[in-house]
VEXDREN-146324 format. One record per residue (C-alpha): x, y, z; residue number from 1. Coordinates in pm, 1 decimal, always signed. Example, Ala and Ser with C-alpha at 12.3 -4.5 7.8 and 13.67 -1.06 7.14 Angstrom:
VEXDREN-146324
- c1:c2:c3:num
- +1230.0:-450.0:+780.0:1;
- +1367.0:-106.0:+714.0:2;
This chain:
VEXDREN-146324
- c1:c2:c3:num
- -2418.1:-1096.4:-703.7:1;
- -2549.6:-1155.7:-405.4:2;
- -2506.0:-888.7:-109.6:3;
- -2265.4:-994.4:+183.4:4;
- -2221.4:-644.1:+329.0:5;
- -2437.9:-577.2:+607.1:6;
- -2537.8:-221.3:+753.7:7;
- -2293.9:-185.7:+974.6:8;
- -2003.5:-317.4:+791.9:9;
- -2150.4:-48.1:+521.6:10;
- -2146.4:+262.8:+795.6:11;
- -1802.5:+150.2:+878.9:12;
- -1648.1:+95.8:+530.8:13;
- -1760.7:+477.7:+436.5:14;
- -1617.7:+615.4:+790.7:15;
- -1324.0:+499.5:+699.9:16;
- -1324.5:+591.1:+283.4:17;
- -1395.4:+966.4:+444.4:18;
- -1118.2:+972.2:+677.7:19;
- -838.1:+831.4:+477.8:20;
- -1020.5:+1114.3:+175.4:21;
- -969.7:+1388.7:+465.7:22;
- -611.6:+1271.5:+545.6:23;
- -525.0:+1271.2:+206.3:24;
- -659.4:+1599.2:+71.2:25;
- -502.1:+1756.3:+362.7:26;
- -151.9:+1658.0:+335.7:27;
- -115.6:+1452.6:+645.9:28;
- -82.1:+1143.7:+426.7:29;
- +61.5:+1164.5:+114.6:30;
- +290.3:+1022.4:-172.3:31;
- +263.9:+662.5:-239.5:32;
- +89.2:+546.6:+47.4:33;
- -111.7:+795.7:+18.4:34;
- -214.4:+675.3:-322.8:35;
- -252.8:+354.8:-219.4:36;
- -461.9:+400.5:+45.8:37;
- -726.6:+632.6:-131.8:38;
- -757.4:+352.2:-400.2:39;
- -873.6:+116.9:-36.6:40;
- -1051.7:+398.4:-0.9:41;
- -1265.4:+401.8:-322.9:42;
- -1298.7:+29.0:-335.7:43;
- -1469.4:+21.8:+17.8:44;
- -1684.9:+296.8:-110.8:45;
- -1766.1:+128.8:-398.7:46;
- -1802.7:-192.7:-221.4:47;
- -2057.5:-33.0:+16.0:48;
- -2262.9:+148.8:-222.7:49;
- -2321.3:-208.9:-408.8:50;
- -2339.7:-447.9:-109.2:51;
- -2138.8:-687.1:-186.3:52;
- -1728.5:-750.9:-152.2:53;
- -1557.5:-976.4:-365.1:54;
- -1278.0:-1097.5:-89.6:55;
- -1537.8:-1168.4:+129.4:56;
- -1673.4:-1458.5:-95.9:57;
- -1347.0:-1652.2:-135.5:58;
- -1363.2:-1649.2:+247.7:59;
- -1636.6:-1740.6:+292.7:60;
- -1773.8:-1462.4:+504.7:61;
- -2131.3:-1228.9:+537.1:62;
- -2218.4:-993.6:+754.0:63;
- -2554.9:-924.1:+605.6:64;
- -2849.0:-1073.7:+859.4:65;
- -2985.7:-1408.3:+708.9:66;
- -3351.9:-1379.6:+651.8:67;
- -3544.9:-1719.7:+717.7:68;
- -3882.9:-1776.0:+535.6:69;
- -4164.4:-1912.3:+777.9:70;
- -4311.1:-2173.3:+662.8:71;
């Protein structure tokens, strides 16, 4: 796999897992969307902690920096 998730994408992705996990754990979301939105949650974790998101392949889209090799 290669990596498609750059730094900032990462910070943001995890700013957002930890407030949706806040929201949730205090009650100020909860039942089913709740749910739902703590599974977003954990994938965007996950996706951050590995580098790489799956959606953003079929689109075609990185927001990692593309390194150039001088010649």
């Amino acid at each position: 796999m290669k990596k498609n998730i750059g730094s900032v994408d990462k910070i943001i992705r995890i700013l957002i897992a930890i407030i949706i996990a806040i929201l949730f754990f205090t009650n100020v979301i909860s039942g089913t969307l709740g749910i739902i939105l703590l599974i977003f949650a954990g994938m965007f974790l996950i996706t951050s902690l590995i580098g790489f998101c799956g959606l953003y392949t079929i689109l075609g889209v990185s927001t990692c920096k593309i390194k150039t090799k001088e010649n």
